[in-house]
VEXKOL-548198 format. One record per residue (C-alpha): x, y, z; residue in three letters. Coordinates in nm, 3 decimals, padded with zeros to 5 digits. Layout:
N
NODE/X/Y/Z/ALA
...
***
This chain:
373
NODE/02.416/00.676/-01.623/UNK
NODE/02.049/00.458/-01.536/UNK
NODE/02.071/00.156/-01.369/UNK
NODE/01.811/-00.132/-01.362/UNK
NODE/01.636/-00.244/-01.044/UNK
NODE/01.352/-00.435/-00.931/UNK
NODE/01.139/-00.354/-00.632/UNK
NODE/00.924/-00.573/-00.465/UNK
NODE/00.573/-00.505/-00.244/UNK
NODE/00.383/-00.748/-00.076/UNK
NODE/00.109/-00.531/00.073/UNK
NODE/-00.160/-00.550/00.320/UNK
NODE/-00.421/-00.746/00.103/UNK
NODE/-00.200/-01.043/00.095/UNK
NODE/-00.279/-01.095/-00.235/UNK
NODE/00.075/-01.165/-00.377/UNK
NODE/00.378/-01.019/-00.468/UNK
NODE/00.421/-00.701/-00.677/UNK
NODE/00.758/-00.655/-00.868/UNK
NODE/00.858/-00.420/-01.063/UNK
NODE/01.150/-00.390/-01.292/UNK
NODE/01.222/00.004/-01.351/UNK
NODE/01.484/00.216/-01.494/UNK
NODE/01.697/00.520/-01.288/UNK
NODE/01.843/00.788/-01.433/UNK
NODE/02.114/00.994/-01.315/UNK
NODE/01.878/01.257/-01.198/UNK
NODE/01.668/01.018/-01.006/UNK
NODE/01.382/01.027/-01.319/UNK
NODE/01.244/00.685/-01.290/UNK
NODE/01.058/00.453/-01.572/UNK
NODE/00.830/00.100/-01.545/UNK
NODE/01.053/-00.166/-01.808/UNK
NODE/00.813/-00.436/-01.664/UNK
NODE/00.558/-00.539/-01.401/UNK
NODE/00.427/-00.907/-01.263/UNK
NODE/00.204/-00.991/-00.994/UNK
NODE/00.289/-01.356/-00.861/UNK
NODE/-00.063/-01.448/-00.679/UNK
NODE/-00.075/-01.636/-00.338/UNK
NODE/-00.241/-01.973/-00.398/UNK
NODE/-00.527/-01.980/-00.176/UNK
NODE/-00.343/-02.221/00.100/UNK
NODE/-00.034/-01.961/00.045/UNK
NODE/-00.243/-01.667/00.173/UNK
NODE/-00.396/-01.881/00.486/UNK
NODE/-00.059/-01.989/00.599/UNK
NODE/00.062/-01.603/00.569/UNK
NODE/-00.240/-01.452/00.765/UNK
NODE/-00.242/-01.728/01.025/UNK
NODE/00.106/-01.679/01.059/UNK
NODE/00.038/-01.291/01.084/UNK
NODE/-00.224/-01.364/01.376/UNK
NODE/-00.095/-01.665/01.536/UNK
NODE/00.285/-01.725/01.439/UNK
NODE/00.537/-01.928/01.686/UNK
NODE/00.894/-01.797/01.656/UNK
NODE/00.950/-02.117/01.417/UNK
NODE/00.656/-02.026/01.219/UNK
NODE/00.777/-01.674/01.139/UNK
NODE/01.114/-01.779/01.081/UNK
NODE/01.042/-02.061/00.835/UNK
NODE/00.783/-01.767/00.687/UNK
NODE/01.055/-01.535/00.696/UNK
NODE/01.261/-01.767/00.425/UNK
NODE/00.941/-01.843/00.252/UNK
NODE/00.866/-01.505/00.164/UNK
NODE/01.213/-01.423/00.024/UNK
NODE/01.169/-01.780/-00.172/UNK
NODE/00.827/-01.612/-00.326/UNK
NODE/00.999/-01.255/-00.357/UNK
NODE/01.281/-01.398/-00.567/UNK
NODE/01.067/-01.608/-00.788/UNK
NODE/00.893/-01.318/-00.912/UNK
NODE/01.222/-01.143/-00.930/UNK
NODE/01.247/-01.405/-01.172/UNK
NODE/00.937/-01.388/-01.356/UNK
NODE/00.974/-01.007/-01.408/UNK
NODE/01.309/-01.006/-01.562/UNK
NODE/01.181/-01.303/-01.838/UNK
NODE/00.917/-01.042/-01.926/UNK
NODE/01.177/-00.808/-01.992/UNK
NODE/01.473/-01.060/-02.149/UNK
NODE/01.664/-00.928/-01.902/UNK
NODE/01.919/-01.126/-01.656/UNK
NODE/02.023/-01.043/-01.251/UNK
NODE/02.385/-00.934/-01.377/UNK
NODE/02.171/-00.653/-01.570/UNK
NODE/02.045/-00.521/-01.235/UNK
NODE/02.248/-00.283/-01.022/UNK
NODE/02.000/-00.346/-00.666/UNK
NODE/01.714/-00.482/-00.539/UNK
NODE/01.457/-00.301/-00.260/UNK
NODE/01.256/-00.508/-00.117/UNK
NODE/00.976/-00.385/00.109/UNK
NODE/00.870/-00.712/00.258/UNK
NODE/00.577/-00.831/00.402/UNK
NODE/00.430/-00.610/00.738/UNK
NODE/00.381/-00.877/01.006/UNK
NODE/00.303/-00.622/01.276/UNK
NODE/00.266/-00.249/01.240/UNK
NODE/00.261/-00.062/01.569/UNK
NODE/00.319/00.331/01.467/UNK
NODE/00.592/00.474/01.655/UNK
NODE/00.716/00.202/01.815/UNK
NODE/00.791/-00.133/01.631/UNK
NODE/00.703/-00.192/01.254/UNK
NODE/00.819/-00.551/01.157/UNK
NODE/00.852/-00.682/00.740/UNK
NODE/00.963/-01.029/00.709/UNK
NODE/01.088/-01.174/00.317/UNK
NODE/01.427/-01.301/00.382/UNK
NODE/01.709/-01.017/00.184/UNK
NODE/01.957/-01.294/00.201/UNK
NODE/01.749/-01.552/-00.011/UNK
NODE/01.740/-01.261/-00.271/UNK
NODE/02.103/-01.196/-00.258/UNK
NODE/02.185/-01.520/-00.299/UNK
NODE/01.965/-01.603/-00.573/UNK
NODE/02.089/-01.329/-00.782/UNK
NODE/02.429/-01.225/-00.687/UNK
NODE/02.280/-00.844/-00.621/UNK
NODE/02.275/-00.605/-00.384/UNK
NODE/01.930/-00.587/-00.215/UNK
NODE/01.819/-00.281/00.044/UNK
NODE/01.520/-00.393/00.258/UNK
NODE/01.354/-00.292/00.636/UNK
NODE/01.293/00.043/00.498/UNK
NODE/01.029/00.140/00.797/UNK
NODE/01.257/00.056/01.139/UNK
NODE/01.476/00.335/01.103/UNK
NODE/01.225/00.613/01.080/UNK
NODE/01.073/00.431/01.413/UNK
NODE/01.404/00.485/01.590/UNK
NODE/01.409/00.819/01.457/UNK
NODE/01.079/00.891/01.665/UNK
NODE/00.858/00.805/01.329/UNK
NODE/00.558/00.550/01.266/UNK
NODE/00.787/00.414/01.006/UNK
NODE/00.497/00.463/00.741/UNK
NODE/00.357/00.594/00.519/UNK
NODE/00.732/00.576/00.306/UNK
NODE/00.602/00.617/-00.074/UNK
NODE/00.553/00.987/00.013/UNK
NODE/00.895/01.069/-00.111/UNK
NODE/00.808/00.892/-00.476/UNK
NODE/00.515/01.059/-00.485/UNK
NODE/00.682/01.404/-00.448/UNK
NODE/00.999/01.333/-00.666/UNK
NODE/00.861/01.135/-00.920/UNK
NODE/00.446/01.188/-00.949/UNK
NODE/00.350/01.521/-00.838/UNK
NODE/00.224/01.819/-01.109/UNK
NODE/00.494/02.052/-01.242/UNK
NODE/00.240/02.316/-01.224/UNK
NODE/-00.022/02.267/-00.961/UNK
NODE/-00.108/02.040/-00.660/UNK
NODE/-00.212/01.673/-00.679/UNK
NODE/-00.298/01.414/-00.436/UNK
NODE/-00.212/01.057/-00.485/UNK
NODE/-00.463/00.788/-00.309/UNK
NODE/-00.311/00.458/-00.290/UNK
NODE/-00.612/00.193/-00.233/UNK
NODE/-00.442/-00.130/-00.099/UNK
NODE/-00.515/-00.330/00.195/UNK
NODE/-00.488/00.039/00.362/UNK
NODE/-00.550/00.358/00.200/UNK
NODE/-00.303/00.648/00.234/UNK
NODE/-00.298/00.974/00.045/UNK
NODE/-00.048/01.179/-00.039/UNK
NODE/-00.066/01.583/-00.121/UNK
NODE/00.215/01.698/-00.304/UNK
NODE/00.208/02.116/-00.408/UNK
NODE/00.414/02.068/-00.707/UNK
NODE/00.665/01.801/-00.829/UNK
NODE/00.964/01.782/-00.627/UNK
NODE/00.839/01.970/-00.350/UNK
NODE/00.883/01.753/-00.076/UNK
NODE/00.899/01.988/00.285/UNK
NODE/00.516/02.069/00.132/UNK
NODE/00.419/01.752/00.093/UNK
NODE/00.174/01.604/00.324/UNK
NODE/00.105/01.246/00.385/UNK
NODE/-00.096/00.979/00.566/UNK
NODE/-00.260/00.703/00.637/UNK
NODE/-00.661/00.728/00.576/UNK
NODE/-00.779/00.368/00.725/UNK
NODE/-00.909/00.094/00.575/UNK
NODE/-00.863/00.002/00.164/UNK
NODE/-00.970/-00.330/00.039/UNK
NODE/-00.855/-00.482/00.330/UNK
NODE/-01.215/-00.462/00.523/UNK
NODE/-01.393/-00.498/00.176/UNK
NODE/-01.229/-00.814/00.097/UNK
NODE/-01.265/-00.972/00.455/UNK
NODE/-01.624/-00.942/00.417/UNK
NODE/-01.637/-01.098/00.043/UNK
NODE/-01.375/-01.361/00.205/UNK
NODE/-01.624/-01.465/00.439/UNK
NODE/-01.942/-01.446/00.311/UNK
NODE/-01.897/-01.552/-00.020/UNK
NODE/-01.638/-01.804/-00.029/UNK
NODE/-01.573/-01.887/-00.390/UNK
NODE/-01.514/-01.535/-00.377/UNK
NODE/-01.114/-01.389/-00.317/UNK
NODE/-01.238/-01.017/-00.381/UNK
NODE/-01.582/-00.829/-00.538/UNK
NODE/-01.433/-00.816/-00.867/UNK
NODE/-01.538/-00.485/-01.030/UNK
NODE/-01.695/-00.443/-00.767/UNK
NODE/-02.053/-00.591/-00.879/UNK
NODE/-02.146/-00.736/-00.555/UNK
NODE/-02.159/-00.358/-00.364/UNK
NODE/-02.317/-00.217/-00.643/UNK
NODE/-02.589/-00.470/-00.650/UNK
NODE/-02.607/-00.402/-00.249/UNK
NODE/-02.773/-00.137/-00.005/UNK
NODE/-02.503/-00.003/00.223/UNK
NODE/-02.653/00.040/00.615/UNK
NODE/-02.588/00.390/00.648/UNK
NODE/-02.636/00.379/01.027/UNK
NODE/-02.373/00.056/01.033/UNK
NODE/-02.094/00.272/00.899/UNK
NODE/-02.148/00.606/01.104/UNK
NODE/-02.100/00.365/01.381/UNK
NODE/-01.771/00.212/01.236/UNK
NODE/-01.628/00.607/01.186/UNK
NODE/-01.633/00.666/01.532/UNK
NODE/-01.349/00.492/01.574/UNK
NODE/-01.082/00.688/01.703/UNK
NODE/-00.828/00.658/01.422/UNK
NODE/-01.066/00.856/01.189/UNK
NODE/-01.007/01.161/01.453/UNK
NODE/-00.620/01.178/01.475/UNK
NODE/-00.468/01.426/01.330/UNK
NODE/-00.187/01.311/01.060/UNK
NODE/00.105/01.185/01.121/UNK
NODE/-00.081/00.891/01.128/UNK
NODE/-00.070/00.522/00.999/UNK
NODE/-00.241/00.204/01.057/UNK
NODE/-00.297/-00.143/00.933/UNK
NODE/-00.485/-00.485/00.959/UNK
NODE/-00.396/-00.505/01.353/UNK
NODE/-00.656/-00.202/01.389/UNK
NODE/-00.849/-00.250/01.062/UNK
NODE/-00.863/-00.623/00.956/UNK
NODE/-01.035/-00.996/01.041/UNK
NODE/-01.193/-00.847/01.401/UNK
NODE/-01.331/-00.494/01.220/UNK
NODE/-01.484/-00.696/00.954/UNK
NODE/-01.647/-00.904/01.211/UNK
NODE/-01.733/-00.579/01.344/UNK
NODE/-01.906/-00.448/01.041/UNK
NODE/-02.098/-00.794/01.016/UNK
NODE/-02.265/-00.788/01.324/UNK
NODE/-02.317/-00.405/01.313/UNK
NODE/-02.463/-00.422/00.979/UNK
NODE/-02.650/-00.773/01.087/UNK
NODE/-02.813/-00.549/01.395/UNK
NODE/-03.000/-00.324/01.275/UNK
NODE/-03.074/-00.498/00.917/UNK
NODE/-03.149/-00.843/01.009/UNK
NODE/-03.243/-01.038/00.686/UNK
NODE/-02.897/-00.803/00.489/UNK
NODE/-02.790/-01.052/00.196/UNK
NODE/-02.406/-01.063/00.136/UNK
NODE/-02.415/-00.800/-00.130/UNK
NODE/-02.572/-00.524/00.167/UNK
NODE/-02.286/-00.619/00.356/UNK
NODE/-02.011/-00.581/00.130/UNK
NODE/-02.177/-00.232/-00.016/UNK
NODE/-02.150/-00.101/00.361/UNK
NODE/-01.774/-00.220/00.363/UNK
NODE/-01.705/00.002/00.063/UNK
NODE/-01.943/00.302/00.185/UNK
NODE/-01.721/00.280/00.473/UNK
NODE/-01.393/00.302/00.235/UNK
NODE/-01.505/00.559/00.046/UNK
NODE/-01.654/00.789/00.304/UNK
NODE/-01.379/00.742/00.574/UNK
NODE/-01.070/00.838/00.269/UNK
NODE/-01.330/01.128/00.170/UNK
NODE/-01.366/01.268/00.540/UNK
NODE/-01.036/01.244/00.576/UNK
NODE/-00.919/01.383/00.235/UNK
NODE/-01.129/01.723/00.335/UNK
NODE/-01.052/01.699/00.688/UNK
NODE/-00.658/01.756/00.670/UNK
NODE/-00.547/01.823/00.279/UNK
NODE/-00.535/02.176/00.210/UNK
NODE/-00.874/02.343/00.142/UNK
NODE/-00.751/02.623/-00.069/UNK
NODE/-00.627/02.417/-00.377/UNK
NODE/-00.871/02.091/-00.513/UNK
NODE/-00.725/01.916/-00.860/UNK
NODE/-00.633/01.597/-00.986/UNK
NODE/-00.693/01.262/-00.724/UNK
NODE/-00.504/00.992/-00.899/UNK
NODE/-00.572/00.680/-00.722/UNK
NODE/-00.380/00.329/-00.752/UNK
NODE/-00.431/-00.022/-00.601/UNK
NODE/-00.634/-00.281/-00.555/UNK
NODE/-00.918/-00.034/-00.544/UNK
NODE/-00.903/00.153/-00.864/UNK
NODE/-01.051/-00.160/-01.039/UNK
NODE/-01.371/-00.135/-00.795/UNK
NODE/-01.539/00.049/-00.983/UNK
NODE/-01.815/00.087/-00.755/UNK
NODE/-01.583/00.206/-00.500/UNK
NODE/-01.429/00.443/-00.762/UNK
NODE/-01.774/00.588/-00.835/UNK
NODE/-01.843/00.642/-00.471/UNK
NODE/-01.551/00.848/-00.413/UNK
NODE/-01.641/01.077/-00.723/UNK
NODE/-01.959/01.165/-00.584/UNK
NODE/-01.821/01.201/-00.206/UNK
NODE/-01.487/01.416/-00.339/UNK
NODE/-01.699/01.602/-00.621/UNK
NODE/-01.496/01.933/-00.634/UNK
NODE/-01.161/01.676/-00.709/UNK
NODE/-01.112/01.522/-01.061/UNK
NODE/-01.086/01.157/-00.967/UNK
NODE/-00.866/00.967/-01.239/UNK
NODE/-00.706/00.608/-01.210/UNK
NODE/-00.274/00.640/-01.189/UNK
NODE/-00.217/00.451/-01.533/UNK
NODE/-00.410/00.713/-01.731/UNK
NODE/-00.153/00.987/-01.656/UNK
NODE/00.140/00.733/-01.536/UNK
NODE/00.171/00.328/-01.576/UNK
NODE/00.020/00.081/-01.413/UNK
NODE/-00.077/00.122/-01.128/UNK
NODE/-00.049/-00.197/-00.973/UNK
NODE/00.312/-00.121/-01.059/UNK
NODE/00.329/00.201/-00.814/UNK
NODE/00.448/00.094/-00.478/UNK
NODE/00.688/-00.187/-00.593/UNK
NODE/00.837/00.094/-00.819/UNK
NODE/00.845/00.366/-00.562/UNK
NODE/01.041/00.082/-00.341/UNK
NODE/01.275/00.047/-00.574/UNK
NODE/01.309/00.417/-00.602/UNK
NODE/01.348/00.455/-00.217/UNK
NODE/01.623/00.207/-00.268/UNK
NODE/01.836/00.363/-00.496/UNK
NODE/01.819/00.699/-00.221/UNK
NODE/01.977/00.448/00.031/UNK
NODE/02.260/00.331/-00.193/UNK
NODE/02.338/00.703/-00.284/UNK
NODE/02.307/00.809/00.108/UNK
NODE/02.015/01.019/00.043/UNK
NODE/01.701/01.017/00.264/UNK
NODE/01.387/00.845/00.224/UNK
NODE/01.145/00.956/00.481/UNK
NODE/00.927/01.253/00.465/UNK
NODE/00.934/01.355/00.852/UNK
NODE/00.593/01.563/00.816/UNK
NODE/00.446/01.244/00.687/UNK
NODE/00.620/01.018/00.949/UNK
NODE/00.649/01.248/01.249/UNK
NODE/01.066/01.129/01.261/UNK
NODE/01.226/01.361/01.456/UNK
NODE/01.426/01.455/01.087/UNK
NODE/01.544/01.286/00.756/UNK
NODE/01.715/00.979/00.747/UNK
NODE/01.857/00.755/00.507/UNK
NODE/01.586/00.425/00.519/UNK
NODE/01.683/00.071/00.495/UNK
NODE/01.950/-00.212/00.575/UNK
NODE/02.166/-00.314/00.265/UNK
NODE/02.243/-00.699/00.203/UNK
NODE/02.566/-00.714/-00.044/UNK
NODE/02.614/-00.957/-00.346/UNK
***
């Protein structure tokens, strides 16, 4: 018998919230009924980040309700697209919003479950990383286990490369093979890219299309100075997110690129943000996915509508066929929310949701803390 759920992403960009509306199976088979993204107004977004950098304990707690108010209105939104109601849906997962990340020792998502539960009468799973932490785990990256059940090749390998505010990649042998799969964080997404739009062009949220890098020179010299950071050299497990790669590295690349290219308009700057995207998931991509097998690189986010970033990646991964996620899936906006929602429907069936290669937990455990109607 399928069931209807909704799960709900608020990722690293701090863009807004992703919800998706999907339906279960039985066997765990999992389809996209609908999709919104409710945007942060721009005043939304600054109270989030400040909050993220400079929150009291009244700030995050008032934030902490705030974000479950924003989750459930596009709880809302999404099941009007569908003409569906809350007493259609058996659960809701909700991932949250990552206030700090610290891998392997504290990984904190605020969004209220409560407000959600309340709202809708429904169950809702959330704080799907903190138990993989006490399990000895980073507590990330978590869509692994999607990406093995639900998106891998019956036949042959594929990689998944999710572009968000971080990137992480996923290597999956063959669908439902999930002790092969491989998984981890890369570094920076749009994150970095969009700092440096954010502040240098400030009608600007995001290089849309990505016109301003392609119009730009990237400072080659700039970003072999920003890859010597010593993420890019740690083995996987490994995750990461905008305490290591976000306001202060984009400040970074700034000045770095401002050094040694003194009159560099904003477009130079933002091509060398994307350069350094696109080479740093490429090096990485060789460096520790298997060398014997190169296929399909299906790549969702934020990123796969930067088309200049997409391009770059072609010509860095040129021995992988680099396709966007909706043209062999759905939307791929839709991918994370959905694979939350997916996650929770292992925890209300006492299945496990971690992939401890990916994670480094010391084993499997079942993810997330469950809010009844």
């Amino acid at each position: 018998m399928s069931v209807l759920a909704v799960g709900l992403m608020s990722g690293t960009s701090a863009d807004g919230v992703d919800a998706a509306l999907v339906r279960i199976e039985e066997s765990g088979e999992l389809s996209l009924v609908a999709f919104v993204f409710l945007a942060y107004a721009a005043s939304e977004r600054v109270r989030l980040l400040d909050a993220i950098e400079r929150g009291t304990p009244r700030e995050l707690a008032t934030v902490d309700v705030w974000l479950g108010e924003r989750f459930a209105d596009a709880v809302e939104r999404v099941l009007a697209e569908a003409g569906a109601k809350a007493k259609d849906l058996k659960f809701i997962a909700c991932h949250g919003h990552t206030f700090w990340h610290e891998p392997g020792k504290a990984s904190l998502q605020l969004g209220n479950p409560a407000v959600l539960a309340e709202r809708f009468g429904v169950t809702v799973v959330s704080d799907f990383r903190s138990r993989d932490v006490a399990a000895g785990g980073q507590g990330a990256p978590l869509v692994p286990i999607a990406d093995a059940c639900l998106f891998g090749h019956p036949q042959k390998g594929r990689a998944l490369l999710n572009l968000g505010g971080m990137a992480n990649v996923t290597w999956v042998p063959r669908l439902g093979d999930v002790d092969g799969t491989i998984a981890f964080d890369t570094g920076p997404g749009m994150a970095v890219i969009d700092c440096v739009v954010r502040k240098l062009v400030p009608d600007l949220e995001y290089d849309v299309g990505g016109v301003l890098a392609a119009s730009g020179r990237a400072v080659e010299e700039a970003v072999r100075v920003l890859l010597s950071d010593p993420f890019f050299g740690l083995p996987p497990p490994k995750s990461t997110g905008r305490e290591r790669f976000g306001t202060a590295f984009a400040e970074r690349l700034i000045a770095e690129v401002s050094e040694r290219l003194p009159d560099a308009a904003p477009e130079d700057m933002v091509a060398t943000a994307v350069e350094l995207t696109a080479r740093s998931v490429a090096d990485q991509i060789e460096r520790w996915l298997p060398r014997g097998e190169r296929s399909e690189l299906l790549v969702s986010g934020g990123g796969a509508k930067n088309r200049w970033l997409m391009e770059r990646l072609a010509q860095r991964l040129a021995q992988w066929e680099v396709v966007r996620f909706e043209d062999v899936f759905f939307d791929g906006d839709a991918k994370e929310a959905a694979a939350f929602a997916f996650l929770g429907w292992l925890t209300l069936h006492g299945r496990p949701g971690n992939v401890p290669r990916a994670t480094g937990a010391r084993g499997p455990r079942v993810l997330g803390r469950i809010t009844p109607a």
